[in-house]
C-alpha positions in Angstrom: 0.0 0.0 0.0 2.5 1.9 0.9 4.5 1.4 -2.4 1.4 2.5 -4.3 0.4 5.9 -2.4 4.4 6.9 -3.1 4.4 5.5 -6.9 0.8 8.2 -6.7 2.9 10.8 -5.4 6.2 10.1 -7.6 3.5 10.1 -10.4 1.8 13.8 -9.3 5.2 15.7 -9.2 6.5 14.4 -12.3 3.4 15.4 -13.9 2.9 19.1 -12.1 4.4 21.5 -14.1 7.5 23.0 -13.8 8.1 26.2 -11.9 8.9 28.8 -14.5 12.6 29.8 -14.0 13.0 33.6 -12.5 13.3 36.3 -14.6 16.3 37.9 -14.4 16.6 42.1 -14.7 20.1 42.9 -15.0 20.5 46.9 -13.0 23.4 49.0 -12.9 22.3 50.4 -9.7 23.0 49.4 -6.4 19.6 51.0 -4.6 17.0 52.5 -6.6 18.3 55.6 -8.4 16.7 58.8 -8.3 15.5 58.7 -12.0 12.7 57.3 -13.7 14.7 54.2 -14.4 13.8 53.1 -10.6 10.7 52.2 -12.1 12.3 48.8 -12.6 12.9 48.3 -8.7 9.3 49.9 -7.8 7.6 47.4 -10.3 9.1 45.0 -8.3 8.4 46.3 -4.5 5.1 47.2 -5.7 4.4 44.4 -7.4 3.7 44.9 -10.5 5.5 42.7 -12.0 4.3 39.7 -9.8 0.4 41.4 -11.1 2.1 40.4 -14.7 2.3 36.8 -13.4 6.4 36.8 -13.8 8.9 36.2 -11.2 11.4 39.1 -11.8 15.1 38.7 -10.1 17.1 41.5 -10.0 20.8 41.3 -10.0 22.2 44.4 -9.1 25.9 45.6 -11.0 27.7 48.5 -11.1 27.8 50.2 -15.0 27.2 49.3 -18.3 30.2 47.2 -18.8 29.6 45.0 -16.1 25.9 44.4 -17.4 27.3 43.2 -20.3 29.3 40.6 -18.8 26.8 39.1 -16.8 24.4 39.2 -19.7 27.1 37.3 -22.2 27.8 35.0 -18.7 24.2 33.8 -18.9 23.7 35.5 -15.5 20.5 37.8 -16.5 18.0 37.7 -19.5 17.4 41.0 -19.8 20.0 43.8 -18.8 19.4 48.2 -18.6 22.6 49.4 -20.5 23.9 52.5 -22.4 22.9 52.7 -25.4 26.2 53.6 -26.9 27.8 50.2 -25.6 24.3 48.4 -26.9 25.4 50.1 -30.6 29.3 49.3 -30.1 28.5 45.5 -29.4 26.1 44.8 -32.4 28.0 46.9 -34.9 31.4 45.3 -34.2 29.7 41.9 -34.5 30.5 41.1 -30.4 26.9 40.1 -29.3 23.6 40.1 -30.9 21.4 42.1 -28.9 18.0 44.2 -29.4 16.5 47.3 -27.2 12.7 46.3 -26.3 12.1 49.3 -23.8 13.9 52.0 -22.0 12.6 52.7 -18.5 13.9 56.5 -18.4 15.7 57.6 -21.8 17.3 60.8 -20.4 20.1 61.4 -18.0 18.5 64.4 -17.0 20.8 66.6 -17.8 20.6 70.3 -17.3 22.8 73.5 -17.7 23.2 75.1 -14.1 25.6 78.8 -13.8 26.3 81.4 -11.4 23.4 83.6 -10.8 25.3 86.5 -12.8 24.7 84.7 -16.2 21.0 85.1 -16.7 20.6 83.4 -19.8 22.6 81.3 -22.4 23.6 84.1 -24.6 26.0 85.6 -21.7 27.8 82.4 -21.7 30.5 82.8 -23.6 34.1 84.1 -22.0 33.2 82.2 -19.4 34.3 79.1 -18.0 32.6 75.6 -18.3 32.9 72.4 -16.3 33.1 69.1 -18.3 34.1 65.4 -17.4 36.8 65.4 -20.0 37.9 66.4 -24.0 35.7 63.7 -25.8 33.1 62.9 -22.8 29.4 62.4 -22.8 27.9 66.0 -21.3 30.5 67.8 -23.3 29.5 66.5 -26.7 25.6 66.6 -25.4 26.0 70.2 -23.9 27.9 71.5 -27.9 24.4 69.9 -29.2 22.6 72.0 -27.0 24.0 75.4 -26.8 24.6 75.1 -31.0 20.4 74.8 -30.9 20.8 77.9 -29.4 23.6 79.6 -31.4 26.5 79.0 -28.8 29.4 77.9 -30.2 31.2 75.6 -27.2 34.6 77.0 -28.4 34.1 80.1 -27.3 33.8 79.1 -23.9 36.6 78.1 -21.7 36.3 74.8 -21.0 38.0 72.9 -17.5 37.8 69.2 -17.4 36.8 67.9 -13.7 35.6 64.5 -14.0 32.4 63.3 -12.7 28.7 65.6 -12.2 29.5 65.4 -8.3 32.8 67.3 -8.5 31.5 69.8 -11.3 29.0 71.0 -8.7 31.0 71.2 -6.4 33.3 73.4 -8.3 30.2 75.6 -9.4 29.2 76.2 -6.0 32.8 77.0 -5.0 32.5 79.6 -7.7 35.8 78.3 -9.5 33.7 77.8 -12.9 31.1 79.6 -14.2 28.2 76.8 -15.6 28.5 73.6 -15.7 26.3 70.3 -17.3 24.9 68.2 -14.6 22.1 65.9 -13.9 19.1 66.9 -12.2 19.7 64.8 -9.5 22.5 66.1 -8.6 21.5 69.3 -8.7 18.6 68.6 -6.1 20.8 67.3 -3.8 23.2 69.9 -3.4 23.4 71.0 0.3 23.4 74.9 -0.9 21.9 76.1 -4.4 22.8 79.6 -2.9 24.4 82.0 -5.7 23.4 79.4 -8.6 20.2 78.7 -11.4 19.1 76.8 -13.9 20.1 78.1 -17.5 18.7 75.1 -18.8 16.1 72.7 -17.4 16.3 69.1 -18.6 13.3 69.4 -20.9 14.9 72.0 -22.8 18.0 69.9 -23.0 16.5 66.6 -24.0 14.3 68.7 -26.9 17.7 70.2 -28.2 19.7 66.8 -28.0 17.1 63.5 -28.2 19.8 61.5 -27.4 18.3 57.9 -25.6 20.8 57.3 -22.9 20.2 53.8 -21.5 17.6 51.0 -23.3 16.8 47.5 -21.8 18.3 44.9 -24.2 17.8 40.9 -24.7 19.5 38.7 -27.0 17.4 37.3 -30.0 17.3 33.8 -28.2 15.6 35.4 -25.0 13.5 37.0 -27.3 11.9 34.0 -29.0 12.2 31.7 -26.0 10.6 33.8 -23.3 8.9 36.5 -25.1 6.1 36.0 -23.0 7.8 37.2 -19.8 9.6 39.9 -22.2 6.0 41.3 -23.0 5.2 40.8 -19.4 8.4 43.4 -18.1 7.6 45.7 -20.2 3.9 45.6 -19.9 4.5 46.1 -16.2 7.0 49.1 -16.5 4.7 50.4 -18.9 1.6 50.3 -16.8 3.7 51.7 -13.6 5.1 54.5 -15.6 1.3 55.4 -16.6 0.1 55.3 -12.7 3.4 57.5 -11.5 2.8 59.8 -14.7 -0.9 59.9 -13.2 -0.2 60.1 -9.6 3.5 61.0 -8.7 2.5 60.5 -5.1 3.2 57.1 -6.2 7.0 57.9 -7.0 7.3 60.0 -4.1 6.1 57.6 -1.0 7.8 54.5 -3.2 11.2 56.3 -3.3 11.1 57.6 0.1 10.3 54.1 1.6 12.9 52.7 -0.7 15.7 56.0 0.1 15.4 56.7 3.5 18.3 58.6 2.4 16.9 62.0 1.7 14.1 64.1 2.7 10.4 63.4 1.1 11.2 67.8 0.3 13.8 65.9 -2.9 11.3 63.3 -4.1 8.7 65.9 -4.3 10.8 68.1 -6.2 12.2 65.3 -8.7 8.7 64.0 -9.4 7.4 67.7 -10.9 10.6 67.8 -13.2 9.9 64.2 -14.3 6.3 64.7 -15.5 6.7 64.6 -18.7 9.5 62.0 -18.4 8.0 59.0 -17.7 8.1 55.7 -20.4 4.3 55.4 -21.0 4.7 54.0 -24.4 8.2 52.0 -23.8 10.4 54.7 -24.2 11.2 53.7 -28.2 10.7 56.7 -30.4 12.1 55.8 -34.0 13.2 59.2 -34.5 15.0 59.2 -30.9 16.7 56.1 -31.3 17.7 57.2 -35.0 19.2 60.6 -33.8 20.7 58.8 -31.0 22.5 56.1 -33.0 23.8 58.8 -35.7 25.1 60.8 -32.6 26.9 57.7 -31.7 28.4 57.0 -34.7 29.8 60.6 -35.0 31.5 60.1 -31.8 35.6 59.5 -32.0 34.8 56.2 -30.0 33.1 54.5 -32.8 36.0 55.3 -35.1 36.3 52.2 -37.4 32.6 51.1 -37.0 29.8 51.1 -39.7 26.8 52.6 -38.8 24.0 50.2 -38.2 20.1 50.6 -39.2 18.0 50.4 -36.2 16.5 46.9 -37.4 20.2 45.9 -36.3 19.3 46.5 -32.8 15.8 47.6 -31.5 13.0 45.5 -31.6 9.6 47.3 -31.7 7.7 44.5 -31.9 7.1 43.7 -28.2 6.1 47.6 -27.2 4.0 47.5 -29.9 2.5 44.5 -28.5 2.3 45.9 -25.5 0.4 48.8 -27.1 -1.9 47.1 -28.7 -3.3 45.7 -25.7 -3.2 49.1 -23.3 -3.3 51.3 -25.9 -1.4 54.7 -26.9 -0.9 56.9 -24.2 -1.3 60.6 -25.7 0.7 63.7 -25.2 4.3 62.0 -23.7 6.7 59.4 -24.9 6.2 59.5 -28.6 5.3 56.0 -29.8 6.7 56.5 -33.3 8.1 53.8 -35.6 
């Protein structure tokens, strides 16, 4: 008897079916970041992706190039990296990958100066904080201020590395303006003496350049597509409810970053309003602008420019779209 109730029970477990394996989001953030892409650790605290009916993992790495690794390691099915290193990869012929949605497409950058310079035309003679000769927010901040008829030359330029030291320097009053993120610039301890010259909107607008994308390879992409559609159908669906309620942003962030007063949540969430990825974050003419941008750039030297059918895959937002429908007004949904 005995014999038979375990053959039962061998029987029942070999015919239950298998647990789906995790999901695994690849971040390059250690704690939720104080951008829109911390959508992809509130869908997770807040459920939405379990609402989805997929069990998402996040493994949590430090950059871009780490991403990669783990990706190409087998270590994550879906990995948040910069676009630029998503373009290097596939045009070089190092690893197949395609963009599905990007969480928050802007670094929020912004142009922030001594009080003294009221507006971008008095910019020039003065000095200007960059990374370095060649970086990111100088080549972005030339886009910007040529939209404006600025020519970046005719500004004295002072390499101090990262956004946290530029500020620093700007509020010492050792340069003049300076290219930061907005996060940054809501931290800082003392705004006293400083402004915006240009808000992030303004900045984005002049250069559309898509900073960070979440990428699979095509193998994830025909054999879980299911729980592909499901991420992004739960990013997109808590990007609509923060875009609708920020109050969600503001009491998931502060639960999440005891770190800083409710005051700096409240004030990111009004400059993200029109920010957040309602349609999956994958505008055609974006992503086009974005890869030409690239290309242009001294660290593609050598590499032929690739069409976007190379390395974005619309066919999962628009799958996603089909079933919530176009959200109006933000995040253009153009292919």
């Amino acid at each position: 008897m005995f014999k038979f109730i375990a053959s039962l029970a061998i029987a029942a477990v070999l015919a239950a079916p298998a647990a789906a394996a995790p999901f695994r989001l690849i971040v390059t953030d250690l704690e939720p970041p104080l951008v829109p892409n911390s959508v992809m650790d509130l869908a997770l605290s807040l459920g939405y992706f379990e609402r989805e009916g997929v069990d998402v993992e996040l493994v949590r790495v430090q950059q871009t190039p780490l991403a990669v690794v783990a990706l190409q390691a087998g270590e994550g099915e879906m990995a948040n990296v910069g676009v630029d290193t998503a373009l290097q990869l596939v045009a070089s012929g190092q690893l197949d990958l395609r963009a599905v949605t990007s969480p928050s497409k802007s670094l929020f950058f912004m142009i922030a100066a001594q009080e003294a310079i009221g507006d971008v035309a008095a910019l020039p003679g003065h000095s200007f904080g960059i990374g370095r000769v060649g970086s990111v927010d100088q080549g972005l901040s030339e886009q910007v201020l040529a939209a404006q008829g600025i020519d970046m030359a005719a500004l004295d330029q002072v390499a101090l590395g990262q956004p946290a030291a530029r500020a620093q320097a700007l509020a010492a009053g050792q340069i003049d303006a300076t290219t930061m993120s907005l996060g940054t610039w809501t931290t800082l301890p003392d705004q006293t003496g400083m402004h915006i010259l240009v808000d992030p909107d303004a900045y984005f607008a002049a250069a559309p350049v898509v900073s960070k994308v979440n990428v699979v390879t095509p193998q994830v992409l025909t054999e879980r597509r299911d729980d592909v559609v499901a991420v992004v159908t739960a990013l997109v669906k808590l990007s609509r409810d923060i875009a609708a309620d920020p109050a969600i942003w503001i009491d998931a962030m502060g639960a999440a970053r005891p770190d800083l007063a409710r005051a700096d949540f409240e004030s990111l969430a009004a400059a993200y309003a029109k920010s957040w990825s309602v349609n999956g974050g994958l505008s055609a003419r974006e992503l086009a602008f974005t890869a030409d941008w690239n290309f242009k750039g001294e660290d593609f030297a050598g590499l032929e420019p690739v069409g976007l059918d190379a390395w974005v895959d619309f066919t999962v937002a628009d799958e996603v779209l089909a079933a919530l429908g176009t959200a109006p007004d933000l995040d253009p949904a153009d292919r």
